[in-house]
ChimeraX commands (.cxc) that place a marker at each C-alpha (Angstrom):
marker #1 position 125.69,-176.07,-285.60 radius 0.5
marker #1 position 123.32,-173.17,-286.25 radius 0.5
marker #1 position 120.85,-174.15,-284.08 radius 0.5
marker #1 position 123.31,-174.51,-280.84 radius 0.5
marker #1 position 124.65,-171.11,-281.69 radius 0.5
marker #1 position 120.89,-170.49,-281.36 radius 0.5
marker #1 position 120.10,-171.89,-278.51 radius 0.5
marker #1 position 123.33,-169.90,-276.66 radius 0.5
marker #1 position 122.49,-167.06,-278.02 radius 0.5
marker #1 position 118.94,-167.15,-276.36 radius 0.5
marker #1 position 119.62,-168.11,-273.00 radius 0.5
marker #1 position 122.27,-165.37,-272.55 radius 0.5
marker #1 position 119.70,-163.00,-273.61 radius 0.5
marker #1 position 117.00,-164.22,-271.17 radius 0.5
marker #1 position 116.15,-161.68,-268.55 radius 0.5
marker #1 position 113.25,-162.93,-267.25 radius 0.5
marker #1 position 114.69,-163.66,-263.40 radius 0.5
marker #1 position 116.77,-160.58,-263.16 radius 0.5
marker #1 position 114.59,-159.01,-260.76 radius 0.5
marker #1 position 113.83,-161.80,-258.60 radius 0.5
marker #1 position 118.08,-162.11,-258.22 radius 0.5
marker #1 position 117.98,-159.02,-257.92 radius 0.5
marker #1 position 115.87,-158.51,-255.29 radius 0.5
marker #1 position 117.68,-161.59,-253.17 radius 0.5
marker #1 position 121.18,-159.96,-253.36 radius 0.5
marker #1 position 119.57,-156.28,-252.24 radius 0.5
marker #1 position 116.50,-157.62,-249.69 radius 0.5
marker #1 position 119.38,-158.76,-246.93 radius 0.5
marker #1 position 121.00,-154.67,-247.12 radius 0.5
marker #1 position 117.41,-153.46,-246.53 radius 0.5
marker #1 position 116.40,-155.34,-243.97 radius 0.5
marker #1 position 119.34,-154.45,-242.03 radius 0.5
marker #1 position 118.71,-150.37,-242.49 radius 0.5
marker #1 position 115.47,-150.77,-241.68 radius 0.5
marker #1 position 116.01,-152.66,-238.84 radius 0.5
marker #1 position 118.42,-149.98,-237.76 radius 0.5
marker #1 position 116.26,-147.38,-238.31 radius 0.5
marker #1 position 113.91,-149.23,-235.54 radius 0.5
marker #1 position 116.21,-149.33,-233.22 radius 0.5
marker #1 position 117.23,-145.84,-233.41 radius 0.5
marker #1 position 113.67,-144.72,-233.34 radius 0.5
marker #1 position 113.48,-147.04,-229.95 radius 0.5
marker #1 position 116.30,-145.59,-228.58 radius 0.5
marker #1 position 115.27,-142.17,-229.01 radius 0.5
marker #1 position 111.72,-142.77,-227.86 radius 0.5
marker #1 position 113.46,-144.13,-224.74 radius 0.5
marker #1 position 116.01,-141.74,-224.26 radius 0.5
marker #1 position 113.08,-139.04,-224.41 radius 0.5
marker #1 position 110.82,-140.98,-221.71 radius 0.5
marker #1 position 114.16,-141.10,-219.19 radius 0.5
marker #1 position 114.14,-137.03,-219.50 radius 0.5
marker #1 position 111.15,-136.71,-219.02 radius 0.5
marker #1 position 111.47,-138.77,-215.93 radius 0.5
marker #1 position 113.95,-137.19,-214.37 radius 0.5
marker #1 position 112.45,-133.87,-215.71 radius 0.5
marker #1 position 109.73,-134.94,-213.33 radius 0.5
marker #1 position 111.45,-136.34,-210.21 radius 0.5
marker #1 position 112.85,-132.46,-210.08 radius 0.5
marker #1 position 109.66,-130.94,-210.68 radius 0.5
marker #1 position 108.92,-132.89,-207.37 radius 0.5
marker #1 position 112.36,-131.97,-205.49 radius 0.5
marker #1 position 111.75,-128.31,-206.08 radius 0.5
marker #1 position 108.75,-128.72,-203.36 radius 0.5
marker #1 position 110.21,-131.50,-200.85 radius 0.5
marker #1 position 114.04,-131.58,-201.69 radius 0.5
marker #1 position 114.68,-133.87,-198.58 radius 0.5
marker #1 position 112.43,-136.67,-200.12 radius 0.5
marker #1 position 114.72,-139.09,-201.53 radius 0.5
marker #1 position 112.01,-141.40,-201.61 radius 0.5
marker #1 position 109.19,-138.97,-203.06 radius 0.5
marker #1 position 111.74,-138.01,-205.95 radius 0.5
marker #1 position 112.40,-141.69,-207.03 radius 0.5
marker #1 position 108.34,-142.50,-207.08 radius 0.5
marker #1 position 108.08,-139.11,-209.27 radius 0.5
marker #1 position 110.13,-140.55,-211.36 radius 0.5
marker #1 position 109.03,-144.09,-211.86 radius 0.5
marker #1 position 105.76,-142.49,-212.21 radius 0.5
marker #1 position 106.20,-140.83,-215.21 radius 0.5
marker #1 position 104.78,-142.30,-218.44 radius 0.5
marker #1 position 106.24,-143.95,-221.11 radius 0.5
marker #1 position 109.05,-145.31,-219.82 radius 0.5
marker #1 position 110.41,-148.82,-220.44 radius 0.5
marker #1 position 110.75,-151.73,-217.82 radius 0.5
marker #1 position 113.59,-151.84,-216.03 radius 0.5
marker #1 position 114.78,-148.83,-215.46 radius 0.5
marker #1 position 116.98,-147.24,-212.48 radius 0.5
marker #1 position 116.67,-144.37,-210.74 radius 0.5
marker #1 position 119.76,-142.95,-208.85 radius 0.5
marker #1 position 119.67,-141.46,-205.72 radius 0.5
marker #1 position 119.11,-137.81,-205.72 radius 0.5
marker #1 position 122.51,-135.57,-205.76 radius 0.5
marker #1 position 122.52,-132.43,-203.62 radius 0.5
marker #1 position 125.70,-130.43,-204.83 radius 0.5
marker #1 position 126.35,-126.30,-204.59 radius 0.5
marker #1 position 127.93,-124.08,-207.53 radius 0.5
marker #1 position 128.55,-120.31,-207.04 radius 0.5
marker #1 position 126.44,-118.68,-209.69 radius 0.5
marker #1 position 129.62,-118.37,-212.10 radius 0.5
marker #1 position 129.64,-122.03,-211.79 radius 0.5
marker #1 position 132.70,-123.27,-209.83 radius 0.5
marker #1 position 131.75,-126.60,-207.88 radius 0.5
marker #1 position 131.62,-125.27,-204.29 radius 0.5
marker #1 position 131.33,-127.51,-201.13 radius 0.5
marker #1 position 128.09,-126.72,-199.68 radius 0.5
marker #1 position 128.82,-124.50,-196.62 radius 0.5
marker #1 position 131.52,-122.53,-197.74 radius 0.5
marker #1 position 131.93,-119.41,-199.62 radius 0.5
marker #1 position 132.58,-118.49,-203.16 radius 0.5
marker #1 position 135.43,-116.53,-204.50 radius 0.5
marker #1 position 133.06,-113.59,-205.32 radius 0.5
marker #1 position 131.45,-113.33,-201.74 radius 0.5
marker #1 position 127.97,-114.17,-203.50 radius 0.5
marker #1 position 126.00,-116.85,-201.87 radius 0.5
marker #1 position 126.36,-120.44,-203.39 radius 0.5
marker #1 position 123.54,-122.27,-205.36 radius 0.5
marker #1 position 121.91,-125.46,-203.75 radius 0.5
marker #1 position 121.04,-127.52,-206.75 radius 0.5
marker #1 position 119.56,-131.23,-206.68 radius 0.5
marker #1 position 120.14,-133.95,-209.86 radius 0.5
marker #1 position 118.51,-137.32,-210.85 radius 0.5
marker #1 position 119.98,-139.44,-213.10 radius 0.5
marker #1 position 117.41,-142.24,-214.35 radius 0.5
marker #1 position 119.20,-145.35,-216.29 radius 0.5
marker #1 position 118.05,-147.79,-218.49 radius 0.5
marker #1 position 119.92,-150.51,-220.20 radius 0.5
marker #1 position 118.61,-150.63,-224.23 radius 0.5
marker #1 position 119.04,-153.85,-226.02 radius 0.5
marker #1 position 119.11,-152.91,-229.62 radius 0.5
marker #1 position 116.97,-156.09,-232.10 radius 0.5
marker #1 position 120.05,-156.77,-233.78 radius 0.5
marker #1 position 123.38,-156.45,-232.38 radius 0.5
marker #1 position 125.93,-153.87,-234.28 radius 0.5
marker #1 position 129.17,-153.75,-234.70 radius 0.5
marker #1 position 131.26,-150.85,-232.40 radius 0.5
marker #1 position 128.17,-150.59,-230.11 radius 0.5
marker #1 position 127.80,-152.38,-226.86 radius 0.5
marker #1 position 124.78,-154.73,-226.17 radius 0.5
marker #1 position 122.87,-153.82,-224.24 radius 0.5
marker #1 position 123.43,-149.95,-224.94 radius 0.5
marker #1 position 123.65,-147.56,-221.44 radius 0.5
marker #1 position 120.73,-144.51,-221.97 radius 0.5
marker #1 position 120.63,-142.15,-219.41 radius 0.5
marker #1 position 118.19,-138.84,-218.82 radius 0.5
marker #1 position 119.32,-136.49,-215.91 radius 0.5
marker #1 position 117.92,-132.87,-214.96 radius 0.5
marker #1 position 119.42,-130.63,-212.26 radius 0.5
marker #1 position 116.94,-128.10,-210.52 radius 0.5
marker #1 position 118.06,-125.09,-208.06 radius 0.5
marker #1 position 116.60,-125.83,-204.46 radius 0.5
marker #1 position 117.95,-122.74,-202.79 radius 0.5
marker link #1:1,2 radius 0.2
marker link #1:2,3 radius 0.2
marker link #1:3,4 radius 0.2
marker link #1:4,5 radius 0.2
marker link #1:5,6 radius 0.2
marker link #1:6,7 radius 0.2
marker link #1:7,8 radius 0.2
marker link #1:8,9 radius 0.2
marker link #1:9,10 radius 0.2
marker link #1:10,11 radius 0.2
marker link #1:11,12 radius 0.2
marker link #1:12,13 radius 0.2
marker link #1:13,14 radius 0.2
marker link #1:14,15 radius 0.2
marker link #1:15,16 radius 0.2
marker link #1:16,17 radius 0.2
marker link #1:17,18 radius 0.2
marker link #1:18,19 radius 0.2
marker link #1:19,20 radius 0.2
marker link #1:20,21 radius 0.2
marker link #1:21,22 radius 0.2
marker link #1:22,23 radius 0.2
marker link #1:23,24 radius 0.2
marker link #1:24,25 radius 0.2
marker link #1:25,26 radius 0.2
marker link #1:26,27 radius 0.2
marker link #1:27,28 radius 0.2
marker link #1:28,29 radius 0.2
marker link #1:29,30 radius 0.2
marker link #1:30,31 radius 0.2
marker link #1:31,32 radius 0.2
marker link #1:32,33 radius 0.2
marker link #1:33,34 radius 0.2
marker link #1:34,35 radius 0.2
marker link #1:35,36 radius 0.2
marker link #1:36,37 radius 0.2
marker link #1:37,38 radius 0.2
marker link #1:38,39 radius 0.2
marker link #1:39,40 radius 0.2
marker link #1:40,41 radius 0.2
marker link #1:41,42 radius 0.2
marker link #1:42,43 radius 0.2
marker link #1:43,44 radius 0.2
marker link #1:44,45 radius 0.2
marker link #1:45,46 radius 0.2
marker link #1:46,47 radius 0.2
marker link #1:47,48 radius 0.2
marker link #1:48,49 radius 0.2
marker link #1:49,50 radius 0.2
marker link #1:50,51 radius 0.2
marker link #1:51,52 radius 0.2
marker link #1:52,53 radius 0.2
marker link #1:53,54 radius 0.2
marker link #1:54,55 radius 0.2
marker link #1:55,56 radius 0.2
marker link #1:56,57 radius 0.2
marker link #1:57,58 radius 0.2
marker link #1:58,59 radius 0.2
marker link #1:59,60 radius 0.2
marker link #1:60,61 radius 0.2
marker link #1:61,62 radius 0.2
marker link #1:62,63 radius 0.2
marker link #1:63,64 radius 0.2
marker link #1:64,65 radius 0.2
marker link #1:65,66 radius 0.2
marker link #1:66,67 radius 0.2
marker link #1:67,68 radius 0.2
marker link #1:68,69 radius 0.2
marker link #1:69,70 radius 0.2
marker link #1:70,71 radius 0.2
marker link #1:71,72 radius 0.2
marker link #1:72,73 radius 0.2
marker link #1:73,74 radius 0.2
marker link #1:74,75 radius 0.2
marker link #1:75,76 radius 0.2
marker link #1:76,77 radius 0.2
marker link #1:77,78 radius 0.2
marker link #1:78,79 radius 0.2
marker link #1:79,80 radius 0.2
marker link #1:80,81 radius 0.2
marker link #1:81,82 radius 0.2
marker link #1:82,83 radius 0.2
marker link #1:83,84 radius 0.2
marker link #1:84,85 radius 0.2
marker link #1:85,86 radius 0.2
marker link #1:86,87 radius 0.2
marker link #1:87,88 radius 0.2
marker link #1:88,89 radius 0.2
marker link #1:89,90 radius 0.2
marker link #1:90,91 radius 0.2
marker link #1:91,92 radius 0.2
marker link #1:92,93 radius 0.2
marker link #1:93,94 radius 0.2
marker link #1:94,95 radius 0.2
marker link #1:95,96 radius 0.2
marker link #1:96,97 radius 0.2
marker link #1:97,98 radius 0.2
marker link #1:98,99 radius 0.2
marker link #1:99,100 radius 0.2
marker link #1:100,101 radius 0.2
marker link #1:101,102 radius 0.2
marker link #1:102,103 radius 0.2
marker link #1:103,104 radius 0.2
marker link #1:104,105 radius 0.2
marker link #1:105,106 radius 0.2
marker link #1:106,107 radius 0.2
marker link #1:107,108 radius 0.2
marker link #1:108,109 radius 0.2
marker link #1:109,110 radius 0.2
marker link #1:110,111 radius 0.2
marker link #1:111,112 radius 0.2
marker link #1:112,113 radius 0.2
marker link #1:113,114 radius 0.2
marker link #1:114,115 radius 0.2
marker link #1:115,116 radius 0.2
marker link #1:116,117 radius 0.2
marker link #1:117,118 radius 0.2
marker link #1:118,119 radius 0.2
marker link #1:119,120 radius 0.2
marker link #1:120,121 radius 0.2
marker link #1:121,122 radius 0.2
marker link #1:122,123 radius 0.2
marker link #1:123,124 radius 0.2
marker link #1:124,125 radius 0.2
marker link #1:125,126 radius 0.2
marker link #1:126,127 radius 0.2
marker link #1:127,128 radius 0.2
marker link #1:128,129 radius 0.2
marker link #1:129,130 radius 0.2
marker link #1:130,131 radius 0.2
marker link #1:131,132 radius 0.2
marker link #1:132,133 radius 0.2
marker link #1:133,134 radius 0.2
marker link #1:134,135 radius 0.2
marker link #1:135,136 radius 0.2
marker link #1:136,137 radius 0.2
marker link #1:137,138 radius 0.2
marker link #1:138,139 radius 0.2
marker link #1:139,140 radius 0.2
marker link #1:140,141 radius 0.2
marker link #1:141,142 radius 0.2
marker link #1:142,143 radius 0.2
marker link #1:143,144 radius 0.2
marker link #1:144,145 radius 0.2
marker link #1:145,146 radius 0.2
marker link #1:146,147 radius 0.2
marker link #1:147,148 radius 0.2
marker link #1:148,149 radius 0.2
marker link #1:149,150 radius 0.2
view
């Protein structure tokens, strides 16, 4: 009877796989934040390259604003950006220097003349390694910059 007691005794006092069990139950959890921590390192990366695009494509409009096509090659053109990405067609709109949204052609409230600016919006759909909960798949980025013209 001694020596069962014994034998109990030393198994539940064993620790020789603790860290291998461990590790199992904590390796999943890691994984996961690391992968995360990818994917937001993508994203940003990404979401960088798309302003700089578009950072670009107005750097361009600011010396041919009527070339639509001009402004979307300036921006495909820029480096680092990811494969499939969008450019929208360049948006002429006017604001009175206090801001207000003006139609272009008329006057603003203060008599001052109205602003002619130009925006690009490039888009790129970013599909994240592992899909997360309470985030859509593929994610929308977007990188716009609005110039003055006139």
């Amino acid at each position: 009877m001694a020596r069962r007691h014994g034998i109990r005794t030393g198994l539940l006092s064993n620790r020789d796989g603790n860290v291998a069990v461990e590790f199992a139950l904590i390796m999943p959890m890691l994984i996961l934040v690391f992968a995360g921590l990818i994917d937001f390192g993508r994203a940003f990366y990404d979401r960088m390259a798309l302003d700089t695009a578009a950072r670009s494509a107005v750097q361009y409009a600011r010396k041919n604003p009527s070339d639509a096509q001009g402004i979307t090659t300036a921006a495909r053109r820029a480096g680092g950006l990811p494969a499939g990405v969008t450019v929208d067609p360049p948006r002429q709109f006017c604001e009175c220097p206090s801001g207000a949204a003006v139609s272009c052609g008329s006057t603003c409230a203060s008599g001052e003349p109205y602003l002619i600016l130009l925006s690009v919006t490039v888009r790129y759909n970013f599909q994240p390694l592992v899909p997360y909960p309470g985030l859509p798949s593929p994610l929308p980025l977007a990188g716009s910059a609005v110039i003055r013209v006139q």
